[in-house]
C-alpha positions in Angstrom: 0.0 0.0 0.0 2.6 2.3 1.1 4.9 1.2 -2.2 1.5 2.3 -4.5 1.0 5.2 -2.9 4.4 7.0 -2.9 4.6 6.2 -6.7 0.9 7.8 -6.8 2.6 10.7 -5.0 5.7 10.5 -6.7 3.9 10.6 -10.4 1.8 13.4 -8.9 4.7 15.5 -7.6 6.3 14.7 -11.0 3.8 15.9 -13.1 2.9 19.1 -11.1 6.8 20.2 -11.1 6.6 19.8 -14.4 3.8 21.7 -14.7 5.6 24.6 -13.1 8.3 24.7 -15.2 6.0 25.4 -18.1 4.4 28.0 -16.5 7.3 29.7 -15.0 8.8 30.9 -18.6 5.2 32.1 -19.3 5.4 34.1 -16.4 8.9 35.3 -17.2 7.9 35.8 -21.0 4.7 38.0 -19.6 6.9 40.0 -17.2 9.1 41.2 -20.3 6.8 41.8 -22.8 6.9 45.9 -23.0 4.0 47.5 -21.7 2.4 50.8 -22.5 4.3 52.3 -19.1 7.6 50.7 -19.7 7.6 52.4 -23.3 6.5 55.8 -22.1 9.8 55.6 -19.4 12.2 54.9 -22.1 13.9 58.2 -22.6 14.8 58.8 -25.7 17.6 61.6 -26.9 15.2 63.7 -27.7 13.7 63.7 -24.0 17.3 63.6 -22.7 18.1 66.6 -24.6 14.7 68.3 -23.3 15.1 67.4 -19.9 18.6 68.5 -19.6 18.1 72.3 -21.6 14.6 73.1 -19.2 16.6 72.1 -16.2 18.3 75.7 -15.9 14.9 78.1 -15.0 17.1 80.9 -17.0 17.2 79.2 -20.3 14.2 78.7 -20.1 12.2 82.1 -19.5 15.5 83.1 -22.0 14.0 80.4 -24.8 10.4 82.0 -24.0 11.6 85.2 -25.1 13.2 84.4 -27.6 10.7 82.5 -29.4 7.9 85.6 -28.7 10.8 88.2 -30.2 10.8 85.6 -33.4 7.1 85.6 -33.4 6.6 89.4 -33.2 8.8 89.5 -36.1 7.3 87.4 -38.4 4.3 88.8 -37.9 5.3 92.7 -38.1 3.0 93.0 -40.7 0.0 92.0 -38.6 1.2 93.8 -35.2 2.4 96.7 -35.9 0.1 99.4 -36.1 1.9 101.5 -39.0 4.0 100.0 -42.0 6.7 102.5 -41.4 7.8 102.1 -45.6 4.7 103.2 -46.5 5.4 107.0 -47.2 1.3 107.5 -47.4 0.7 106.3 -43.8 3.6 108.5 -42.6 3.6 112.5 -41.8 6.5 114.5 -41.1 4.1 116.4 -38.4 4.4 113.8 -36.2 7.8 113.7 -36.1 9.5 113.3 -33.1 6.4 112.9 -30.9 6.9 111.4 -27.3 5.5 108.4 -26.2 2.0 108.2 -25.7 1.1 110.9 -28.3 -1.4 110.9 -30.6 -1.4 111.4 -34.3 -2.3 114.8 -35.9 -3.1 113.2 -39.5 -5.6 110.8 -38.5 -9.3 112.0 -37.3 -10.9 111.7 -34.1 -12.6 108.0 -34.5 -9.1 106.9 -36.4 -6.7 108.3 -34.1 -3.2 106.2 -33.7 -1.6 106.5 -30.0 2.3 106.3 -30.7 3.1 103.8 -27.5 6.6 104.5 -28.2 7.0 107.9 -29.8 7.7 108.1 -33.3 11.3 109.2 -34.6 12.8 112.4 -37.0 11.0 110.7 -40.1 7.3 110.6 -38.7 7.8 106.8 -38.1 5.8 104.8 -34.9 9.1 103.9 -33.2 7.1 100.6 -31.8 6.7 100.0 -36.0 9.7 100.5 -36.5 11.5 98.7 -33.9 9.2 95.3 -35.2 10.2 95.4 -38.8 13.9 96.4 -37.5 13.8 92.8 -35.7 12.8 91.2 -38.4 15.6 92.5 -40.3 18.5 92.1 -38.0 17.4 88.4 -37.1 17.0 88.0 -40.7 20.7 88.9 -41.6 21.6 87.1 -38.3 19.7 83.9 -38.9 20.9 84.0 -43.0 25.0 84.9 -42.9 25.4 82.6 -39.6 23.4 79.6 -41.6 25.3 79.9 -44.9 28.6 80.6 -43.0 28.0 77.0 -41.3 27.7 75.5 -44.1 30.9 76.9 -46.3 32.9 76.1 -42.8 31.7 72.2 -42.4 32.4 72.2 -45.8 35.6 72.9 -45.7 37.0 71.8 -42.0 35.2 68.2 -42.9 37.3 68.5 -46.2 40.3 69.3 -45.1 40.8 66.7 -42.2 39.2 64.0 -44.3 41.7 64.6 -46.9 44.9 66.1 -45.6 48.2 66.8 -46.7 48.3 70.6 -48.6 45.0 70.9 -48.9 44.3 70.6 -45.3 47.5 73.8 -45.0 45.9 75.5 -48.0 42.1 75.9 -45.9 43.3 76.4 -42.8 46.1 78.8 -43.5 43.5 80.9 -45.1 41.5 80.5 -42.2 44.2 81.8 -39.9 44.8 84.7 -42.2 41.0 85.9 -41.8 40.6 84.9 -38.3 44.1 87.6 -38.0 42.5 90.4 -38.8 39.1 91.9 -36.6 36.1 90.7 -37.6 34.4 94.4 -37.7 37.6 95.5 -40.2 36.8 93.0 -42.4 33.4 93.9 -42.7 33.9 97.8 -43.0 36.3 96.9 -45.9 33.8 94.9 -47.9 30.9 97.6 -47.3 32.9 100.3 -48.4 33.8 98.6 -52.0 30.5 97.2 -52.6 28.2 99.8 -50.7 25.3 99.5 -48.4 22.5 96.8 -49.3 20.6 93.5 -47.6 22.5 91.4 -49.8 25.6 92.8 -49.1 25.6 92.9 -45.8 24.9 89.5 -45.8 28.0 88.6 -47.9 30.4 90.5 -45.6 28.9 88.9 -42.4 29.6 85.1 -44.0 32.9 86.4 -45.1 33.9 87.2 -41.5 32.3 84.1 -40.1 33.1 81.2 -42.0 36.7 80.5 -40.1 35.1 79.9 -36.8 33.3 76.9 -38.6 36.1 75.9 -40.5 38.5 75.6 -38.1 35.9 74.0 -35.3 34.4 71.2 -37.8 38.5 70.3 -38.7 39.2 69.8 -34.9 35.9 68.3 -34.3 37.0 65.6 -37.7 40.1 65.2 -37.0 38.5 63.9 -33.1 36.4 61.4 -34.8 38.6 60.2 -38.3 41.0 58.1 -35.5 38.3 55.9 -33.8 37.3 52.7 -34.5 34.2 53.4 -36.5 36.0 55.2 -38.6 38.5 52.6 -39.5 35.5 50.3 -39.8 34.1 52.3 -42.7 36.9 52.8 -44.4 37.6 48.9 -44.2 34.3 48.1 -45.6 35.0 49.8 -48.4 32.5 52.9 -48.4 33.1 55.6 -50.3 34.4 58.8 -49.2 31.5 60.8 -49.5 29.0 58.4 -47.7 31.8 58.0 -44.7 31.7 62.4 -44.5 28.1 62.5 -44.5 27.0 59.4 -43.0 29.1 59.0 -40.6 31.9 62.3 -39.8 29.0 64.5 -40.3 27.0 63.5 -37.6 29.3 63.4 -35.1 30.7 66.5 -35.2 27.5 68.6 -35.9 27.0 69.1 -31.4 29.8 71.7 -31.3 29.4 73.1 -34.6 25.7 73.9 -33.5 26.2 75.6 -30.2 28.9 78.2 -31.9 26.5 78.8 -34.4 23.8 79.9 -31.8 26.6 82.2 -30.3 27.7 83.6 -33.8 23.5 84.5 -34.3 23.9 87.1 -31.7 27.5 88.1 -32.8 26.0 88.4 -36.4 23.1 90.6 -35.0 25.4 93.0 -32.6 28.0 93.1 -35.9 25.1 94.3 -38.5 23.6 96.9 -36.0 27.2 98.0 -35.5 27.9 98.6 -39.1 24.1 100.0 -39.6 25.1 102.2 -36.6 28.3 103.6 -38.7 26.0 104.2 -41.8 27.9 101.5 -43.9 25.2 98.6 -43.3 21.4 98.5 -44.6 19.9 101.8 -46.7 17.6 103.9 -44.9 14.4 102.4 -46.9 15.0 99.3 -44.8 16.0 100.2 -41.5 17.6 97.4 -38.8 17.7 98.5 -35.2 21.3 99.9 -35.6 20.2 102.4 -37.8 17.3 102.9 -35.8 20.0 103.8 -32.6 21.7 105.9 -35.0 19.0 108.0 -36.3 18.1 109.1 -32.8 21.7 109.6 -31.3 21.8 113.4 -32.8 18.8 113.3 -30.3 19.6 111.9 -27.3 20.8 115.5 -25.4 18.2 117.3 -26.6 15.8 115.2 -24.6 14.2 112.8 -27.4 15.8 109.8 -25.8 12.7 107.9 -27.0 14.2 107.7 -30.7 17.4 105.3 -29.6 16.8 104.2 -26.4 13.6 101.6 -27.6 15.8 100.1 -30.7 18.9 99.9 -28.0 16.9 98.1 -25.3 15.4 95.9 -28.4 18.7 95.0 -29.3 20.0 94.4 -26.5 17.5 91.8 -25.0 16.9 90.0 -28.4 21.2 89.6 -28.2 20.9 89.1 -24.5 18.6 85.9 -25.1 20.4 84.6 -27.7 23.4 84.2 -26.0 21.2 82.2 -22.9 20.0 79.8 -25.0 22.9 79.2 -27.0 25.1 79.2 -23.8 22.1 76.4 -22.6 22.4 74.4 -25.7 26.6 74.5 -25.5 26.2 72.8 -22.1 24.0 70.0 -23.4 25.6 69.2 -26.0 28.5 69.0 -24.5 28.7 64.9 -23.6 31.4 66.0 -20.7 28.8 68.5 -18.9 26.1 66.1 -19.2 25.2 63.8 -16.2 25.3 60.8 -16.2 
């Protein structure tokens, strides 16, 4: 009876072990299956990158600004209550109003209320000041993009390939970077005049060796490690190794100077504006705006450059917060791990 019933036992224990171990992989197959949660906690670069540029409160409110200065000045048109290059909205008898004032063209029912005062010319400084922003973050946003791109170009070239070429760029890099950026500048305005266009040209002129030399360093970094060699031993071509592979990783530096160089582009058109060399006076940016008001500024209209000044000076202010935010994320050293 005893033998019987501990094989019973025995067969029973049997089977029901081996009834756990199939269930037990189930449950261990169940447990890692990826669930809606689990996939909302990955964090992806994106996030990481997020995460890491709103943790500083400054860069934030800073990015905030920025991005309503941008809007404002995209939509000048639509906000601002005077086109100030429209010679039939503007009258020389309301020149030099203070703020607050009201026009003397427009009747009673139609009257416009100069918030800001309006400047020698008859212009709504608040106007004016909008569709100056436009302009300077256009010539900003323009020369520093095209700039970037002639000095990847090139720096990518010239470590990827070597030898003289490689002296030929950065020699003539060195050469431009020698002289002040602001003499460089005066020098091409004064052969090929004032003009958008221009002014453009000069600004990508002076810029293009920061890029150039930072994207060689930032190559030369990368074409020694492995992935490199990898490439190169599968037997890619040069042009898909630059692009799909050098590119990439040397695009996070390259990206935070080019933030910095907005701002430098902005402050270095205004300057030039400021000095009568940059745009014409049909198309004013806020340095011409400072300057047409400095003749001013003792006789008590401080109104006519003190606006445009305190415009500049917090668009370029912001600028340099967010791209001194995005320098530190990029940065893989200054991240945490």
């Amino acid at each position: 009876m005893a033998g019987p019933t501990c094989a019973l036992v025995g067969s029973g224990g049997v089977s029901m072990g081996e009834d756990m171990e199939q269930r037990l992989p189930d449950r261990g197959q169940n447990s890692q299956k990826p669930t809606l949660a689990n996939s909302l906690a990955v964090e992806t670069p994106l996030r990481r990158f997020a995460r890491n540029y709103f943790a500083s409160r400054v860069a934030t409110i800073s990015l905030i600004v920025l991005i309503i200065i941008v809007l404002a000045a995209i939509f000048a048109s639509l906000i601002a209550p005077q086109n100030p290059y429209d010679l039939s909205q503007i009258d020389i008898l309301d020149s030099r109003l203070p703020p607050g004032a009201h026009s003397t063209m427009h009747s009673t029912a139609h009257e416009l209320t100069y918030l800001l005062g309006t400047d020698q010319q008859g212009r709504d400084m608040l106007s004016a000041i909008l569709y100056g922003v436009r302009i300077s973050i256009t010539v900003g946003v323009v020369s520093t993009v095209v700039a970037l791109a002639i000095g990847l170009a090139l720096g990518l070239f010239a470590a990827y390939v070597g030898g003289r070429t490689e002296n030929f760029i950065m020699r003539a890099a060195d050469i431009q970077l020698s002289f002040p950026s602001i003499l460089i500048a005066l020098i091409l305005l004064a052969v090929m005049g004032p003009g958008l266009g221009k002014i453009i040209f000069a600004l990508i002129a002076v810029q293009w060796a920061y890029y150039a030399r930072t994207a060689r360093s930032a190559a030369l970094v990368e074409r020694g490690k492995e992935y490199m060699e990898a490439a190169r031993g599968l037997g890619l071509s040069s042009t898909r190794i630059i692009f799909r592979h050098l590119l990439p990783n040397c695009l996070p530096p390259l990206i935070a100077i080019a933030a910095l160089q907005v701002a430098s582009a902005i402050t270095l058109e205004a300057t030039l504006s400021f000095l009568g060399l940059g745009l014409p006076v049909t198309e004013p940016s806020l340095g011409l705006l400072i300057a047409n008001g400095f003749e001013y500024l003792l006789s008590g209209k401080y109104w006519i450059s003190l606006f445009p000044g305190i415009a500049l000076m917090i668009t370029v202010v912001v600028i340099n917060l967010v791209a001194d935010q995005l320098r530190d994320v990029l940065n893989p050293r200054l991240q945490k791990q």
